[in-house]
N, C-alpha and C positions, 0 to 999 in steps of 0.2 A: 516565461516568467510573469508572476503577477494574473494570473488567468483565474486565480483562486483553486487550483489544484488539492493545495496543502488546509485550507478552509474547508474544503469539501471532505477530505477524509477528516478530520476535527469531527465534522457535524456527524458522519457516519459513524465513527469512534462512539462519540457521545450516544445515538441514537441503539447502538449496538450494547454499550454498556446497559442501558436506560432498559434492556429485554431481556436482559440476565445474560449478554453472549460474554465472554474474554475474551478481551483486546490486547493486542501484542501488533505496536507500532513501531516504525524506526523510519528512517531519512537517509537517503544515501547521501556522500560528502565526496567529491570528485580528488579532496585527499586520500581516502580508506579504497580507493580501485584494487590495492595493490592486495590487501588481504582479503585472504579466500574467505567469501559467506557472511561476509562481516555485516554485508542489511538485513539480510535473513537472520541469522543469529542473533544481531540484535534485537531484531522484534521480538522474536522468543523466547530471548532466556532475561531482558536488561526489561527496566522499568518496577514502578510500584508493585507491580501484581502481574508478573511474568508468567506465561502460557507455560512454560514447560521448567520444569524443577534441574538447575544445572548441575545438580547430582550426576542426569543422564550425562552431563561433557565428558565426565572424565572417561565413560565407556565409549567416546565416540573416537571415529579414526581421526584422526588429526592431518594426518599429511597431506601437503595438496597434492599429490600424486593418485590420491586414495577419494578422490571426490566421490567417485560413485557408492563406494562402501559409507560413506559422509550422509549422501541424499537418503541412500537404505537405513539408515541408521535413523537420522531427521524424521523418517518417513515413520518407522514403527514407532517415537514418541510424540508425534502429532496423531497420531491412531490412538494410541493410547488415551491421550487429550481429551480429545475429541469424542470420547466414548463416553468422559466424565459430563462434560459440559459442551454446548455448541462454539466456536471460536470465530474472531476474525481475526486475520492476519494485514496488515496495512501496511505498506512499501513505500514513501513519499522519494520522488525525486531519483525514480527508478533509474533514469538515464542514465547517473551517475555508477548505478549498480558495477559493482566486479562482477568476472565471469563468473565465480560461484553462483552467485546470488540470481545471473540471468538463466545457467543452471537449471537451479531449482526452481526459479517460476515458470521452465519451460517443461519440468518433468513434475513437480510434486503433486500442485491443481488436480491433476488428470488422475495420478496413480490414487489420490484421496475422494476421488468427487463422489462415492458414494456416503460420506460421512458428513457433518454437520462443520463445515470450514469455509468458509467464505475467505476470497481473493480481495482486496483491494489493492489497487497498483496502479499510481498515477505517476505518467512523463510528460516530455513535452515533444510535442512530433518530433521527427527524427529526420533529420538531417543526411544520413548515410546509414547504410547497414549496419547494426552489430550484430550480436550476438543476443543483446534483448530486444530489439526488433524483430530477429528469428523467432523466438521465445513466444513473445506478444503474438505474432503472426500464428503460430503455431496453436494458441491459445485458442485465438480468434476460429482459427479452420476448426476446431476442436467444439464449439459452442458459446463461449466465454462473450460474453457481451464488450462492448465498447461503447463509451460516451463521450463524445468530441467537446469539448469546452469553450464556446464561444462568447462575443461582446453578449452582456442583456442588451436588452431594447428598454425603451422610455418607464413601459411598464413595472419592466421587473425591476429596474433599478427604485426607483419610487415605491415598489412596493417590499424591498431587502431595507431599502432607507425606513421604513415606517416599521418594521421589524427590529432593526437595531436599536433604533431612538424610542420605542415603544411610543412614538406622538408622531404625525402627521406631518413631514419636510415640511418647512419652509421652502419660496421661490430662491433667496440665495443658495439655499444647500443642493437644492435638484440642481439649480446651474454649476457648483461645482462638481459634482456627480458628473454631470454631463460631460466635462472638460477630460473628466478616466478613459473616453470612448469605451462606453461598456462595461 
């Protein structure tokens, strides 16, 4: 927590809109575990300017019994999409993801990667195995890059601070800086 996870997809978001891509974000809530797909679906059907038209829900399977006819289904209106315009899709606080949702980041990626859809999917290490640590893993052996989130050093924080403040830190501000470790 606090690593700047949810900052970093922001700027990617932003940087994504800013090149003509659709962005379809959401945030997993360790309330919402219980409903099937509910990060995923969020991302793509909820927000100002939603990637996919929820006209398609009402043809989708519903049941969670029915997950994989679900992912099939997700799978041909992200094609479709995606044909129109390039997309990113953005997951915040995946840990929290239900098993739908770890799911589909461990099969959708893969079944789409010739089409114009970028992953974003940020946790926090993992603690014990789940089911999206499989997923990730799977990802991973698959090609999917990974970016580990560490403290900055002197540099970078002094130079994020002169970014923000658009003016050059003062000595009290780096030394609170300092006290974030990172």
């Amino acid at each position: 927590a606090g690593m700047g996870k949810s900052r970093l997809l922001t700027e990617v978001s932003e940087i994504a809109r800013s090149l003509g891509i659709r962005v379809g974000s959401s945030a997993a809530d360790p309330s919402e575990t219980v409903v099937e797909l509910a990060v995923l679906l969020a991302a793509l059907f909820d927000g100002a300017e939603p990637l996919l038209d929820d006209s398609g829900l009402a043809e989708l399977h519903v049941q969670a019994e029915q997950r994989f006819w679900l992912l099939r289904d997700l799978q041909q209106l992200l094609e479709r999409a995606a044909l129109e315009s390039p997309l990113l899709i953005s997951i915040d606080d995946a840990h929290w993801a239900d098993g739908g949702t770890a799911a589909a980041i461990r099969t959708l990626p893969m079944r789409l990667v010739g089409l114009p859809i970028a992953w974003v999917i940020a946790l926090r290490p993992p603690r014990e195995s789940t089911p999206l640590v499989h997923a990730v893993e799977k990802l991973r052996q698959d090609g999917a890059r990974t970016i580990v989130l560490g403290p900055l050093d002197e540099d970078a924080i002094t130079q994020l601070a002169t970014d923000v403040l658009a003016a050059q830190p003062d000595e009290s501000i780096l030394e609170q800086l300092t006290e974030a470790d990172g």
